[in-house]
Phi, psi and omega in degrees: 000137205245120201296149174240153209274172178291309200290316162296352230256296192308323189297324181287321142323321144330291188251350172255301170165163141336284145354296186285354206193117193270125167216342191284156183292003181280310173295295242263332187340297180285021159242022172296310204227164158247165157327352169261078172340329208248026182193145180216118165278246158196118147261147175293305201215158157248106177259171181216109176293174318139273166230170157321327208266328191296317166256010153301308164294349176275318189291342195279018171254313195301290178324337189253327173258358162110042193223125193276176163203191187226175155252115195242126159261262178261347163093031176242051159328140124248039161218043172059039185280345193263344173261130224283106167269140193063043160089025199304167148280152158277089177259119198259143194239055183274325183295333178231093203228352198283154172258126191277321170214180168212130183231088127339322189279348192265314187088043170266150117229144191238108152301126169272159184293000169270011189281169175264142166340274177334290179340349191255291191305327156287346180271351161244021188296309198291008175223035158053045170235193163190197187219116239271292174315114213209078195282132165329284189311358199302335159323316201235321186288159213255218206251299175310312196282302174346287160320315171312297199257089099071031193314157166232287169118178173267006157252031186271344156334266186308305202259342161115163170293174152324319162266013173276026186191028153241118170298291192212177189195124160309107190227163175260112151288172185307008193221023176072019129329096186295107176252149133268089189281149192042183198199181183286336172334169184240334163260135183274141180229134195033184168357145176247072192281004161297304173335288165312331159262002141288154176093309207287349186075018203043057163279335198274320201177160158265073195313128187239293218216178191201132180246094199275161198259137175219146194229186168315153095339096175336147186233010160230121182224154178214147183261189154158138182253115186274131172281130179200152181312311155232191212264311177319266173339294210298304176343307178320291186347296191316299180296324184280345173305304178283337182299320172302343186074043183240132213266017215326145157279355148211163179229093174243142159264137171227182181225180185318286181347293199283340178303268218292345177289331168315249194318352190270342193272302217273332161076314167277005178318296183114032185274149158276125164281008191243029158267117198317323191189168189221129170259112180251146191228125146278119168236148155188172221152179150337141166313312184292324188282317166282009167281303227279308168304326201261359156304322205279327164315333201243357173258307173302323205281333187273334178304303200258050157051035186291082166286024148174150180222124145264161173260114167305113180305337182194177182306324175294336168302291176004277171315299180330299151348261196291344177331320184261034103297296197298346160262021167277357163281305175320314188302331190298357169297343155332327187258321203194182176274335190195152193218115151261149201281126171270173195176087176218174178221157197197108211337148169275013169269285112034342209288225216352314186271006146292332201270321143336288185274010155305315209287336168291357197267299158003291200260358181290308200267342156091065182225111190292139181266132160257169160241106167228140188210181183259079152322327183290343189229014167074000189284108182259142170226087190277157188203117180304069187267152203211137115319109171271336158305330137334340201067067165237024200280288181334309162294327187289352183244020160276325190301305200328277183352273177332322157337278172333313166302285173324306170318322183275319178308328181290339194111358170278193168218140208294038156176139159272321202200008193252314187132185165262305192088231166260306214318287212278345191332301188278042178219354187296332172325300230266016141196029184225146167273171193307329167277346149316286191304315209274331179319296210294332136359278166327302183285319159329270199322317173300315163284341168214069179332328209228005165064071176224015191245083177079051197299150159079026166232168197028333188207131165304122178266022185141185174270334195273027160268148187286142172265084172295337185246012168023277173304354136288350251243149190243104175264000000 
């Protein structure tokens, strides 16, 4: 680990203000951990840029002393993509929250990556557009992290991930170069290195500003919850909904566990707890075509054993719903002192028989599972509870894996949308082979020549990464 000196400190202090640059253990404290609980790291310095130019000049200081560093948004990784490992700086991007422009006639916006999600759909909700990607987290997360993992959320069903709804993007390369990818064009041309720094875990570059695709508001949306005996029945549902050629713009399962963790925090979901599981189904479009889906919704979910479908009467029922999807990570303190979140994916003809053998996984480790996921797109997020005061944090990431495993066994793959990070790093064997791995390797290096840009994510860079998870280690 490469000590950091009193003399670099000053060189940050220097050329940024005082101010900007966090060193005592107290400051550095909360930047320890992300949302992936189960591992904590050491920043050397946290610095908080300004600008572009600020943080150009922080990486050409890393970069000259040999020092990694990262990009920190709101820090709500769940796969440890934020947390600092061998002594990084930190670069925090609370200071750069802005929104710079809104171009209608283009249906643009242009942002710095500290903005929070949400924020881009209010600033333009009073001109009946918005910005489509909508992550559980969108209170807080920002534009940039969004980018790192490919977020998606629960309407990207219809409407897509992150990288369906970014044109370009202002980035630092390793050595504090300032680039521009992409344009307002709406067609790519050569290489797609916008692509490529989606997704990377900000392994690539340092992303600063993003120029986001923003569309309509939907002006008919109709919600509805299906009710069902098990997990199984709903899983079914799911799959014959999209089979039907009917598009929802989101689909979520939630199951018993996650039900009753709901109603027990949130109180007002309107979920019934003595139901095995919740189908929330979206439609929205022309009126005749969501009248005409959500009959066809309500005709598969009573086919497939549905003992109840409501409709939201109105918007606040609406809002009611998904409130208890969007707090069901939150809600799990309700199950145990500490739980992790999964994130894998898996044909959606398969949602059941993943759900099953989750559920064997469950009872192989003497571990509760809950299940709440973005059905329509297979995307599963079982979520593990455990003690770790009890000692059970070791069987429970024995539990994960398995998650994990089973997803890749079905044809899927070990993230949707959370990331790889720290967590999944030793888990890439289970679908990428040595020459995969040696590419991605490859492409690394080309942009970051000196491995100092969020080192010792997505992929082992060497022995001086820390192996922090053992017990994830892929054999």
């Amino acid at each position: 680990m490469i000590p950091i000196t009193q003399s670099l400190r000053d060189d940050f202090i220097r050329e940024l203000g005082r101010e900007k640059v966090l060193h005592t253990k107290e400051d550095l404290l909360p930047y320890r951990y992300d949302a992936f609980a189960l591992v904590k790291g050491e920043a050397g310095l946290a610095v908080l840029p300004s600008s572009t130019h600020d943080v150009s000049t922080i990486v050409k200081i890393c970069n000259k002393n040999g020092i990694p560093f990262l990009a920190r948004g709101a820090g709500t990784s769940l796969s440890g993509g934020s947390i600092p490992l061998e002594n990084c700086i930190v670069i925090l991007f609370s200071k750069m929250n802005r929104i710079l422009e809104i171009d209608y006639d283009n249906r643009t916006v242009l942002a710095e990556a500290g903005a929070t999600n949400i924020s881009i759909s209010s600033a333009v909700a009073d001109r009946g557009m918005m910005y489509a990607p909508d992550p559980s987290s969108q209170l807080v997360c920002t534009i940039g992290g969004n980018i790192a993992h490919n977020s998606g959320g629960l309407h990207t069903l219809k409407y897509g991930v992150t990288t369906n709804h970014i044109l370009a993007a202002e980035v630092v390369l390793h050595d504090g170069e300032i680039v521009q990818i992409g344009s307002k064009a709406r067609e790519r041309i050569g290489y797609d290195l916008l692509g490529l720094v989606n997704g990377a875990d900000g392994t690539i570059a340092v992303v600063t500003r993003a120029l986001l695709k923003i569309i309509p508001k939907p002006r008919n949306v109709k919600t509805l919850l299906a009710e069902f005996g098990s997990v199984e029945h709903a899983g079914d549902a799911s799959s014959e909904i999209i089979s039907s050629g009917t598009l929802p713009a989101a689909m979520e399962l939630m199951d018993n566990l996650v039900i009753s963790a709901i109603e027990d925090s949130i109180h007002a979901a309107g979920y019934r707890k003595d139901v095995g599981a919740i189908l929330l189904v979206e439609v929205d479009g022309p009126e005749d075509e969501n009248e005409l889906d959500s009959r066809r919704v309500i005709e598969i979910c009573y086919r497939n054993h549905s003992t109840a479908v409501k409709v939201a009467e109105d918007e606040s029922q609406r809002q009611r719903f998904w409130s208890g999807r969007k707090g069901a990570f939150a809600s799990m303190g309700r199950l145990g002192t500490n739980y992790i979140v999964q994130d894998g994916v898996i044909p959606r003809s398969n949602i059941a028989e993943a759900l099953a053998k989750i559920g064997s996984i469950g009872r192989q480790f003497n571990l509760r599972i809950a299940n709440v996921f973005h059905a329509g797109d297979g995307n599963l997020h079982p979520l593990i509870i455990f003690n770790e005061a009890n000692g059970e944090t070791e069987k429970a990431i024995k539990a994960s894996v398995e998650t994990i495993r089973i997803c890749t066994e079905l044809g899927g793959s070990i993230t949707g949308e959370h990331g790889i990070g720290i967590e999944k790093r030793d888990l890439m064997g289970l679908m990428f082979n040595e020459k995969d791995l040696e590419l991605m390797r490859w492409v690394k290096e080309v942009f970051d020549p000196n491995m100092l840009c969020n080192p010792c994510k997505v992929i082992p860079q060497g022995s001086r990464c820390l192996e922090l998870i053992p017990g994830l280690a892929i054999k």
